[in-house]
C-alpha positions as CSV (number, residue, x, y, z in Angstrom):
1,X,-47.3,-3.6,24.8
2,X,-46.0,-5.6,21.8
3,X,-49.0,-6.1,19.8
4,X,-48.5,-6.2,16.1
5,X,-48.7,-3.1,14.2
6,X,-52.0,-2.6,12.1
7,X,-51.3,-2.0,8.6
8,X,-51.2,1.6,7.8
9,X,-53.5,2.6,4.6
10,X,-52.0,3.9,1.9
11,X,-53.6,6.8,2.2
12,X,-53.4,7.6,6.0
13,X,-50.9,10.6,7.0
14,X,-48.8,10.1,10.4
15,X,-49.5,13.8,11.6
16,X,-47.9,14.8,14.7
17,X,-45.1,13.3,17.3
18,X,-47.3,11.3,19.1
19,X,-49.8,9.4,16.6
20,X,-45.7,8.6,15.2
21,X,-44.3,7.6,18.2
22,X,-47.2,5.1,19.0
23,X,-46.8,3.4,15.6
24,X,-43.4,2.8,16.5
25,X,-43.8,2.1,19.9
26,X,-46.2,-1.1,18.7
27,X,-43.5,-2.8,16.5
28,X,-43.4,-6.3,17.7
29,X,-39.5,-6.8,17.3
30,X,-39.9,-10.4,18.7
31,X,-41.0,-11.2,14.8
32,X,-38.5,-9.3,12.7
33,X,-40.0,-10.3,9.4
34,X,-43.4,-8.7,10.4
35,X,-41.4,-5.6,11.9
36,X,-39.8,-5.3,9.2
37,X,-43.3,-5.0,6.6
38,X,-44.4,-2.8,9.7
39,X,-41.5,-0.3,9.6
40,X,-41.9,-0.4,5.7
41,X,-45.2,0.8,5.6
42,X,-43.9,3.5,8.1
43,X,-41.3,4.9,6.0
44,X,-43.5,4.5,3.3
45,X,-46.7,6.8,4.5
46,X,-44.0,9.3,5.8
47,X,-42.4,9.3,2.3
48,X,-46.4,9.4,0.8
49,X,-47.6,12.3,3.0
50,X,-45.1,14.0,4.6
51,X,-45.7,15.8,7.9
52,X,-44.3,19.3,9.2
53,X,-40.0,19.3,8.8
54,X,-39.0,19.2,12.4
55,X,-41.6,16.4,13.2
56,X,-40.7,14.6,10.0
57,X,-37.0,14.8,11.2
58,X,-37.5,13.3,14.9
59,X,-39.8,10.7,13.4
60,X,-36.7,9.2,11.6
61,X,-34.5,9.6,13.9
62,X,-36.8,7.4,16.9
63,X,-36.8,4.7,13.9
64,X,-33.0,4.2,13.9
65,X,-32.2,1.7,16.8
66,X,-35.6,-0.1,15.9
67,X,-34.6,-0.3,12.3
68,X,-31.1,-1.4,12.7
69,X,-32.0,-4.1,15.1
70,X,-34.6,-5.4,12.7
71,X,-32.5,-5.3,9.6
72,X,-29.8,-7.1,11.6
73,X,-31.9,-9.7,12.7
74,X,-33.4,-10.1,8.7
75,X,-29.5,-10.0,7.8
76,X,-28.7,-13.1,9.6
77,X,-30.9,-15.1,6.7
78,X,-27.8,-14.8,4.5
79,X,-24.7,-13.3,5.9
80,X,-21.5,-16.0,6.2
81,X,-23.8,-18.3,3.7
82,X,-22.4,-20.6,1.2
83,X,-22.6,-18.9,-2.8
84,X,-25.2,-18.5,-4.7
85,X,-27.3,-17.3,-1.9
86,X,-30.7,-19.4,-2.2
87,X,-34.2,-17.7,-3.1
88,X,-35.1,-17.2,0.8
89,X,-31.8,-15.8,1.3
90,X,-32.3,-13.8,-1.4
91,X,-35.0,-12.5,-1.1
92,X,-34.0,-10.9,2.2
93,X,-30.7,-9.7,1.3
94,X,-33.3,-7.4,-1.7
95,X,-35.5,-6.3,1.7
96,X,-32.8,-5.2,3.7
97,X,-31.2,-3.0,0.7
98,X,-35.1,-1.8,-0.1
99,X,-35.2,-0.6,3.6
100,X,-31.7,0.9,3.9
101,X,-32.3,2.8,0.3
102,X,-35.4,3.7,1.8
103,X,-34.2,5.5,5.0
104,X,-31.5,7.4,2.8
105,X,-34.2,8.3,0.8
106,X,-36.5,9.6,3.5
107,X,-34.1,11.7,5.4
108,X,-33.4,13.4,1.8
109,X,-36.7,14.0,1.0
110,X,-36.8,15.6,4.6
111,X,-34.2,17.8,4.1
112,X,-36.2,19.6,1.4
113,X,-38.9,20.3,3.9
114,X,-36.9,22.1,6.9
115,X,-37.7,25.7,7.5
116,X,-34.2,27.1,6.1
117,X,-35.1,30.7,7.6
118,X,-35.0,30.0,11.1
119,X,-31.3,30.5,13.0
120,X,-28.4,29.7,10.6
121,X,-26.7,27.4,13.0
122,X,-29.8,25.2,13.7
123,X,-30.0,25.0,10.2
124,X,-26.6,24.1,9.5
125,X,-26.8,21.4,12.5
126,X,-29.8,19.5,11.1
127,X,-28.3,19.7,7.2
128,X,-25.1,17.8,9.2
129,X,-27.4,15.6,11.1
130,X,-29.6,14.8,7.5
131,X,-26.7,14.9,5.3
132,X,-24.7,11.9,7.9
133,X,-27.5,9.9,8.0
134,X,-27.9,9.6,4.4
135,X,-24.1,8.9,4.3
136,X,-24.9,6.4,6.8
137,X,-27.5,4.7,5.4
138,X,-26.1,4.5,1.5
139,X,-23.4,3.0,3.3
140,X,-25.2,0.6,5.0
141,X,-25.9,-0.6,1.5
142,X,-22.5,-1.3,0.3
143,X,-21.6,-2.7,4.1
144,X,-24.7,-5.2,3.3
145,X,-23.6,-6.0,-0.4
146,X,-20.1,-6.8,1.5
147,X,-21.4,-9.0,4.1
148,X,-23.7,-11.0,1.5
149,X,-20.7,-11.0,-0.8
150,X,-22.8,-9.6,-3.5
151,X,-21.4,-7.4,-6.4
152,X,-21.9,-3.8,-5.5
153,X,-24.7,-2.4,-8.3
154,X,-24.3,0.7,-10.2
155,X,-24.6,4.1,-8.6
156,X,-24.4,3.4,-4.9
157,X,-20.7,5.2,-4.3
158,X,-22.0,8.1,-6.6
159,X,-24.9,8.6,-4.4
160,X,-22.3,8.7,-1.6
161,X,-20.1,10.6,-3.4
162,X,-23.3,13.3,-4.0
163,X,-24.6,13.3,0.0
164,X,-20.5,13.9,1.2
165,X,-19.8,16.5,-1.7
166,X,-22.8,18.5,-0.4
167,X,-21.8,18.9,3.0
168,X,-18.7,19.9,1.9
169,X,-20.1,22.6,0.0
170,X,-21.9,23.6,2.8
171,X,-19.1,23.7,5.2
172,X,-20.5,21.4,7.2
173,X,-18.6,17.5,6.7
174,X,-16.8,18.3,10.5
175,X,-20.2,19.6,12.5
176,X,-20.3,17.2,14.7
177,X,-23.5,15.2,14.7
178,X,-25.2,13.4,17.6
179,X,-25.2,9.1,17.4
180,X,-27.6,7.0,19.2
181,X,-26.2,4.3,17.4
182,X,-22.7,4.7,19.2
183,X,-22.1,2.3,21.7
184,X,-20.5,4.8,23.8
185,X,-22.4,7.6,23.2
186,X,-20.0,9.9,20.7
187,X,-20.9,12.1,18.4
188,X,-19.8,12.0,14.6
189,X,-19.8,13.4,11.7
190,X,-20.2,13.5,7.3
191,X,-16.6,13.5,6.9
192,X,-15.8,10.8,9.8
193,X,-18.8,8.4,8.3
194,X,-18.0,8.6,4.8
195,X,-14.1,8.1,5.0
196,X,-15.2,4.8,7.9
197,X,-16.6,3.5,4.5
198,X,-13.2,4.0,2.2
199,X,-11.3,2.3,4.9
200,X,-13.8,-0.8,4.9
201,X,-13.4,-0.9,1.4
202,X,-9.7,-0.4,1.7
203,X,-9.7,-3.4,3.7
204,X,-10.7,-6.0,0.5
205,X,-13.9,-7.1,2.2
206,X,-14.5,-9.6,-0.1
207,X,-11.7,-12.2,1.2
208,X,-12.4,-11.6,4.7
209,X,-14.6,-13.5,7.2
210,X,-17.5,-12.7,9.0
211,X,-15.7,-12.1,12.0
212,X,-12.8,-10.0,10.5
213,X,-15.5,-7.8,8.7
214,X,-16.9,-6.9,12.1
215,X,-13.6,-6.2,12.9
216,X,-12.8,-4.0,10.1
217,X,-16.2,-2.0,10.2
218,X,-15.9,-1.7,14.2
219,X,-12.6,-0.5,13.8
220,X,-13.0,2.1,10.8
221,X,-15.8,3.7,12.5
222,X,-13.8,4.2,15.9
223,X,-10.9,5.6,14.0
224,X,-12.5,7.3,10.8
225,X,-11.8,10.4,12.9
226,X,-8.1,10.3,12.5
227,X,-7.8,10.2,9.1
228,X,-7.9,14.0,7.1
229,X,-9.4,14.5,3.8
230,X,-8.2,17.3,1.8
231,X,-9.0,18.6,-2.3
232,X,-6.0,17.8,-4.3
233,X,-3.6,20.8,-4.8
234,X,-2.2,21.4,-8.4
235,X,1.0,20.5,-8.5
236,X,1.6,18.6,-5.1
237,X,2.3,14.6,-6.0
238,X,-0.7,12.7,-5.5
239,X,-1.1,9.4,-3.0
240,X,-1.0,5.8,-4.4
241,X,-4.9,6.2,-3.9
242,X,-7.8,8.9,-4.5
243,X,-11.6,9.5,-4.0
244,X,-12.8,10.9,-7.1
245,X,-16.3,11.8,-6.0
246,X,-17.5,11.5,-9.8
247,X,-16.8,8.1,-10.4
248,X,-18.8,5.2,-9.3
249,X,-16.4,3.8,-6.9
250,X,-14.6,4.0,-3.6
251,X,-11.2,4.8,-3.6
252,X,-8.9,4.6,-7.0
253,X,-5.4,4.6,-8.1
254,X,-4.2,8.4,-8.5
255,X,-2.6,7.2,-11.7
256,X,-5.9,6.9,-13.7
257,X,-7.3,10.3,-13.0
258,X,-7.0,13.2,-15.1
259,X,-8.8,16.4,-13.5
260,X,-8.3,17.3,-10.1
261,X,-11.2,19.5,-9.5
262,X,-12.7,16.4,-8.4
263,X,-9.8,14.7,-6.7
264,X,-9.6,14.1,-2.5
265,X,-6.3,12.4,-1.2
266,X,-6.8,11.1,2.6
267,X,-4.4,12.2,5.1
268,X,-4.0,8.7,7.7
269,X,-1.0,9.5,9.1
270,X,-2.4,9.1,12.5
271,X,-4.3,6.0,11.9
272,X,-1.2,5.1,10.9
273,X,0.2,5.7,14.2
274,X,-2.2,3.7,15.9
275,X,-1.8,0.9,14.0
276,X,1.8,1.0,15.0
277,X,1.2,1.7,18.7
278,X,-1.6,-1.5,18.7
279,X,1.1,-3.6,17.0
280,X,2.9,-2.8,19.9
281,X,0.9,-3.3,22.7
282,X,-0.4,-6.6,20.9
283,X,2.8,-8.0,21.3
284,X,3.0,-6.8,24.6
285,X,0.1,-9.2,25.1
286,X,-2.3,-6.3,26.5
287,X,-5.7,-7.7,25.5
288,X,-7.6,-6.5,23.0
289,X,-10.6,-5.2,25.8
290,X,-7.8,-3.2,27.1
291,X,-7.1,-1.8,24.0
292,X,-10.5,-1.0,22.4
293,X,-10.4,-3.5,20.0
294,X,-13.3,-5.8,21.6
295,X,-14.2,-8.5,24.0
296,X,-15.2,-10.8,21.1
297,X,-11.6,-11.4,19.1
298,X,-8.5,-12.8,20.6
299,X,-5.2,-11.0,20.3
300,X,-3.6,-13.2,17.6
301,X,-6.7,-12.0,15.6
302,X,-6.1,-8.7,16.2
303,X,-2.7,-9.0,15.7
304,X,-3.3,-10.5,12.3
305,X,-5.7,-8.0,11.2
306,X,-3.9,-4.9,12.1
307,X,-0.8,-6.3,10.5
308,X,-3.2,-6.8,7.5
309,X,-4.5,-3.3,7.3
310,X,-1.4,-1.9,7.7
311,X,-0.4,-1.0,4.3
312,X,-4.0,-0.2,2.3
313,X,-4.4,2.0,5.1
314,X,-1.2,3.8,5.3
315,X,-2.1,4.5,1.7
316,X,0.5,2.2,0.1
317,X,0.4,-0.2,-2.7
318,X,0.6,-3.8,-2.0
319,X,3.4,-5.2,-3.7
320,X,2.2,-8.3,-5.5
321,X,3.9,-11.5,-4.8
322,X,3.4,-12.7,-8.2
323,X,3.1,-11.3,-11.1
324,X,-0.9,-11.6,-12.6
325,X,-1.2,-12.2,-16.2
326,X,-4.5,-12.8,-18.6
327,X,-5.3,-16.4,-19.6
328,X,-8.5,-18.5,-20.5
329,X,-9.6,-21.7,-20.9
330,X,-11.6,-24.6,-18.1
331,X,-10.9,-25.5,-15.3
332,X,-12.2,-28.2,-13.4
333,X,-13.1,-27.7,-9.6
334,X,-14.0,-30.3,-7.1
335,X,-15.2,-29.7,-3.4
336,X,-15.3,-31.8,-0.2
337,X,-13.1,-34.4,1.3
338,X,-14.5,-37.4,-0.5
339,X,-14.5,-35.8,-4.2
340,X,-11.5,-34.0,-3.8
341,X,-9.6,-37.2,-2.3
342,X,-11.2,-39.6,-5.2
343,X,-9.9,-36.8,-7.9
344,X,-6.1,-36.8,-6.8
345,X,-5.8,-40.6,-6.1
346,X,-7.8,-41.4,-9.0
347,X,-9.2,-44.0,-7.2
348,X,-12.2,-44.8,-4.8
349,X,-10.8,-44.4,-0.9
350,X,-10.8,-47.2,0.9
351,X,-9.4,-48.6,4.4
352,X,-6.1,-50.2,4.4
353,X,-6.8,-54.1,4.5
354,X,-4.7,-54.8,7.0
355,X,-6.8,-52.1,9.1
356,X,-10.0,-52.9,7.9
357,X,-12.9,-52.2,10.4
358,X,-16.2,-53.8,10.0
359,X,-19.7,-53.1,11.4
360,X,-22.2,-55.7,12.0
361,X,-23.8,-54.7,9.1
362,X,-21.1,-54.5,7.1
363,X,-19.9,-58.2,8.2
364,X,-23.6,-59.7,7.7
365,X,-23.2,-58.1,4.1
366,X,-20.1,-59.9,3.2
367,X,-21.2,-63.1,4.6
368,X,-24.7,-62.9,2.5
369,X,-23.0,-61.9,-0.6
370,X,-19.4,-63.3,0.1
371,X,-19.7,-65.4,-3.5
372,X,-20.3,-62.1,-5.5
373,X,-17.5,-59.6,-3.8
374,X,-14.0,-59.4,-4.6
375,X,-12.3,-60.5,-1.3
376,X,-9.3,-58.0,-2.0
377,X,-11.4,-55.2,-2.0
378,X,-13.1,-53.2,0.8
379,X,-16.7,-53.4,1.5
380,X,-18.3,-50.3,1.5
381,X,-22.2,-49.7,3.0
382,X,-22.8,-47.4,0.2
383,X,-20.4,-46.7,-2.9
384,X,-19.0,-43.3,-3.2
385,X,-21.4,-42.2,-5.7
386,X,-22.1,-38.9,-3.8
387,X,-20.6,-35.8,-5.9
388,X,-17.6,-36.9,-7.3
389,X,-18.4,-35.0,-10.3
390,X,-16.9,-31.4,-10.6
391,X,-17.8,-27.8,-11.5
392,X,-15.9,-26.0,-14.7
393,X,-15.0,-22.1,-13.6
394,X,-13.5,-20.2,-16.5
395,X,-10.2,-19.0,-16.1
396,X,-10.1,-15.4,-16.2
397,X,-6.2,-14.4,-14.8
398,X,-3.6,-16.5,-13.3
399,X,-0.7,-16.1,-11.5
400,X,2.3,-18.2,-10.2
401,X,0.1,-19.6,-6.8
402,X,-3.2,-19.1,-7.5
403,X,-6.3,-18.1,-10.2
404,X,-9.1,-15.6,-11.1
405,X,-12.1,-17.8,-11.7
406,X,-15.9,-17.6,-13.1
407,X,-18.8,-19.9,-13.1
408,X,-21.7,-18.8,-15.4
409,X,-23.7,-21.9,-14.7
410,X,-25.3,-24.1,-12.5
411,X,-22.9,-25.3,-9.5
412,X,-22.5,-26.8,-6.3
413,X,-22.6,-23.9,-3.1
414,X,-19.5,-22.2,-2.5
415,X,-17.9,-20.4,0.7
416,X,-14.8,-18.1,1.2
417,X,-11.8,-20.1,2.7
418,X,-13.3,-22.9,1.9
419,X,-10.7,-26.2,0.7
420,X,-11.0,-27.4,-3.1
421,X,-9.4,-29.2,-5.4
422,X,-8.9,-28.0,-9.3
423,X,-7.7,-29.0,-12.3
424,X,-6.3,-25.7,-14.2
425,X,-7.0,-25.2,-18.0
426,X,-3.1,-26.1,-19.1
427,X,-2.9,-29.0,-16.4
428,X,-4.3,-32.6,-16.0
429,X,-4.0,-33.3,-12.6
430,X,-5.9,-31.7,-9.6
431,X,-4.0,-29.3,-7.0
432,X,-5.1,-28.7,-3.7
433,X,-6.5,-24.7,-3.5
434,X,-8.1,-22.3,-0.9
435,X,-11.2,-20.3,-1.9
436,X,-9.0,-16.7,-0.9
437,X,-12.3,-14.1,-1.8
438,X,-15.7,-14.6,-3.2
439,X,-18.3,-12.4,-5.3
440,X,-22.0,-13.4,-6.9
441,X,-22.3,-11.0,-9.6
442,X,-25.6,-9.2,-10.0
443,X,-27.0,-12.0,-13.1
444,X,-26.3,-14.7,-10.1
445,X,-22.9,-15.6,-12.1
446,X,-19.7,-16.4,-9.1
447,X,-16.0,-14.7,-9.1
448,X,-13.8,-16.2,-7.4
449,X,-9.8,-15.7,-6.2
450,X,-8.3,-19.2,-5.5
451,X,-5.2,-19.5,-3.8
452,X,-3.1,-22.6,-4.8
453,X,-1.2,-24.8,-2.0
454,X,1.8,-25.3,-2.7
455,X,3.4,-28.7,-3.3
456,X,1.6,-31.9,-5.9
457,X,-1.1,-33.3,-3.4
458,X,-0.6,-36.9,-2.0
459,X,-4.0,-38.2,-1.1
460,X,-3.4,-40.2,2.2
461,X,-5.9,-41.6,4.8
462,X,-4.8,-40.9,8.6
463,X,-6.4,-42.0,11.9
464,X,-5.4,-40.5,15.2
465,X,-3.1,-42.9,17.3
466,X,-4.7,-45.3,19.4
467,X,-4.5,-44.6,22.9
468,X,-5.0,-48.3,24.1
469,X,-4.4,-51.3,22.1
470,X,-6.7,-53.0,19.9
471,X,-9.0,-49.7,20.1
472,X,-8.0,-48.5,16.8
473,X,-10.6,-46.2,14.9
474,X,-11.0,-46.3,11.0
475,X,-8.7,-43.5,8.8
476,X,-10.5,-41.2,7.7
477,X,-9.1,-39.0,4.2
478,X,-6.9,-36.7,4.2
479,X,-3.8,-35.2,1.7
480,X,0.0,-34.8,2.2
481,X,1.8,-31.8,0.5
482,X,5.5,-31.9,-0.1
483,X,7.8,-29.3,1.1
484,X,8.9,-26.7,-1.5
485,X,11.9,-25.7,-0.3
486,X,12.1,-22.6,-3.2
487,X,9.8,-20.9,-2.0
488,X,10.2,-21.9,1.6
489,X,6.8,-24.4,2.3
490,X,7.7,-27.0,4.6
491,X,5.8,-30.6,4.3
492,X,2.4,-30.2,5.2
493,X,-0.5,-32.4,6.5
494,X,-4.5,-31.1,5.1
495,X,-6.5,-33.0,7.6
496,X,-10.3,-32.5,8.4
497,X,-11.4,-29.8,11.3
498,X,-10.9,-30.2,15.0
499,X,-8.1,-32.5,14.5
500,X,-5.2,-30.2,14.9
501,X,-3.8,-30.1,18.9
502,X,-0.1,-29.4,19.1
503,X,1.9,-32.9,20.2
504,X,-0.8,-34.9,18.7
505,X,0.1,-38.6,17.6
506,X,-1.4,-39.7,14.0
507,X,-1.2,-42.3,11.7
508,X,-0.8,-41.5,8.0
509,X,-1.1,-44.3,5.5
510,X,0.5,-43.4,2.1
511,X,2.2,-46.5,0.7
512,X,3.1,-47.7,4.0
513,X,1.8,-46.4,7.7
514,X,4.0,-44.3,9.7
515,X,3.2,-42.4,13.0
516,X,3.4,-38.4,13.0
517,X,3.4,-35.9,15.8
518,X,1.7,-32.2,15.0
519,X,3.4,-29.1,15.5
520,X,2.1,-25.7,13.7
521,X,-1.1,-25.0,11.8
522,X,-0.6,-22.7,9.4
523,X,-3.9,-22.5,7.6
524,X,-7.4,-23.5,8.5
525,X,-11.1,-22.9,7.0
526,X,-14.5,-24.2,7.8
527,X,-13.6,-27.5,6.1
528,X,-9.8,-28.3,6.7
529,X,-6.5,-27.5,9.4
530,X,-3.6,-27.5,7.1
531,X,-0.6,-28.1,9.7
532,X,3.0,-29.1,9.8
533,X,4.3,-32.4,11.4
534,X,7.3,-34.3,12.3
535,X,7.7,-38.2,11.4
536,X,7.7,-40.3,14.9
């Protein structure tokens, strides 16, 4: 039966198992946004008027597949969205949090109702099984504010901090812990949930995709168990990177803390080993089902993502490529093909005469308005009127190949990896730059890590080769990098998506048309395949 769930009264108390199990047994999961108000109001009366401990206790535990099924299903309204998040988006990103803050909360508020006098290992196993599902669901907080790309607020990893330190104290962070959520059935435990978090944020979720993030959080949670957490030891040197559990954050460079009572240093040495057995058999090319990985990522993925990991989780400090230093000042940032294009030519695109293609309607509007058109110039349906303009981002920090960037105002959508052009504070012509991470700060303001290409950008136009004569199609835009030979970039094509296959024939038009044959890509986003080529 999947009838819609009644709304409960504020005042009504759920009193037993089976008046519990009947509410939730009626959630229509079909509609996720109603399911979602229904299993609110649910949480809600338990927190309201709580029933006995142990019935409280499996009430909340037969919510958690319902509830993470519906919060996934509300969470696809604004994960892998284009920044700032708009007000529907919004507005159930703040639900989802609500509901996750609101499970942590109920399974504490639990905790305070069990019969402590009863057999001291019972006891001990429910604390584990409370305390990890309040881990669990605080963490689903920050997992959520990393998938939305949304600043993390204030308070979230001290609330972790507080739910891991207590089962410490009570000796009980190893008791293993049954999971229904587990795919395969395994149990876990405090310690193994709360460190899966550090290594997700370890990871810099922030700059990776949707699909690497699964990844990531798939891949701490299957191998949280490997990695040891110990108190720091007075006197024994101290990892690159610490949990303090009273600061507001994940992990933090050893260097900045100054009391130890505090301090935990992670032991991954045999993560550490895995990584470097996966490596391994990636090359190998054993596939990643094989392996564990998944059956939804490819091996060169996998092979990428590992060798990413690599060194924030073996605990090392990523040696920076270039040095960062502070700056300010306005930059100017342009996005898409057409705006980009018209800001480094300087000039409106347009077909090369002696390749010019017209329509029908395009030739009827020549010949009615032949006597007011300049013949040397290209007729165009509509003029490229349609965002040329740009955004300004303050300049934050910069370094040698790329920029820390803030927009406090109004501005077009923005995405991770996505392709854009800017104009740097000290500079007056545009440069071709990758959107490398992404952040909407709590006041709706944007940060943003941008990645220049290397090389001044040539706008070009390019076509793909025709495969029978006179069937030529029109060129379309697209940009030309130079090689850089210091630093070891080769010449580069930018073209638009779906047009790289290796031994494809183009045509690139610069100041004079010349055939091209693709080899490599080397970069790609939703919005461009940057790849290298040879001259025909």
């Amino acid at each position: 039966m999947n009838a819609v769930l009644p709304n409960i009264p504020a005042t009504m108390k759920i009193p037993d198992l089976h008046t519990g199990f009947q509410m939730l047994s009626r959630l229509p999961l079909a509609n996720s946004r109603q399911a979602a108000l229904d299993i609110n109001l649910f949480l809600d009366s338990l927190l309201r008027t709580p029933p006995q401990g142990e019935v409280y206790l499996q009430l909340l535990e037969q919510t958690r597949i319902s509830l993470c099924f519906i919060e996934e299903e509300l969470a696809r309204s604004y994960i892998n969205k284009a920044l700032p998040l708009g007000e529907v988006e919004a507005s159930a990103f703040c639900q989802v949090i609500a509901t996750w803050q609101k499970a942590a909360r109920a399974y504490a508020h639990c905790a305070q109702l069990l019969d402590g006098h009863d057999n001291s290992n019972v006891h001990a196993e429910r604390l584990a099984l409370i305390l990890h599902r309040c881990i669990y669901y605080t963490g689903m907080v920050i997992i959520e504010h990393h998938r939305a790309r949304q600043a993390l607020p204030a308070g979230v990893w001290l609330n972790l901090h507080g739910y891991y330190a207590s089962a410490e104290e009570w000796g009980i962070a190893n008791l293993p812990v049954p999971d229904s959520l587990d795919p395969l059935g395994r149990s876990s435990h405090c310690a193994a949930a709360f460190v899966s978090l550090l290594l997700a944020e370890l990871a810099s979720p922030y700059s990776l995709s949707m699909g690497d993030i699964s990844l990531v959080l798939r891949w701490a949670s299957n191998w949280s168990p490997l990695v040891a957490m110990h108190p720091a030891v007075e006197n024994e040197p101290l990892p690159p990177f610490v949990v303090d559990l009273m600061q507001d954050c994940g992990l933090r460079a050893s260097n900045e803390c100054r009391h130890r009572e505090h301090l935990r240093r992670l032991d991954t040495t045999r993560l550490v080993s895995q990584l470097n057995q996966l490596r391994r058999q990636l090359q190998q090319r054993i596939s990643p089902a094989q392996l564990g990985l998944g059956e939804d990522c490819t091996a060169a993925q996998c092979y990428r993502l590992v060798n990413r990991l690599y060194k924030p989780w073996s605990m090392l400090r990523a040696a920076r490529k270039f040095r960062r230093h502070n700056a300010s000042g306005i930059s100017k940032v342009s996005t898409g093909f057409s705006a980009m294009h018209y800001h480094i030519s300087g000039k409106e695109f347009q077909q090369p005469e002696m390749t010019s293609i017209y329509s029908r309607q395009e030739f009827e509007s020549m010949f009615a308005f032949r006597h007011m058109l300049d013949p040397t110039q290209m007729l165009e349906v509509r003029q490229v009127q349609l965002g040329f303009d740009f955004d300004t981002w303050e300049v934050l920090d910069q370094c040698a190949n790329g920029f820390r960037l803030l927009r406090s105002v109004v501005g077009k959508k923005i995405a991770p990896g996505q392709l854009l052009s800017i104009c740097p504070h000290d500079g007056n012509s545009h440069l071709l730059a990758q959107v490398a991470w992404l952040m909407q700060e709590e006041g709706g303001n944007l940060v943003a890590g941008i990645a220049a290409l290397p090389g001044k950008p040539q706008a070009v136009a390019a076509r793909p080769q025709a495969l029978e004569p006179g069937h030529q199609v029109p060129y379309q835009r697209a940009f030309l990098l130079p090689a850089v030979p210091a630093i070891g970039a080769e010449q580069t094509l930018i073209l638009p998506p779906g047009w790289f296959r290796a031994e494809r024939r183009l045509e690139v038009y610069t100041e004079n048309p010349m055939q091209v044959r693709l080899q490599r890509l080397l970069a790609e986003g939703a919005d461009f395949e940057r790849v290298t080529f040879s001259v025909v």
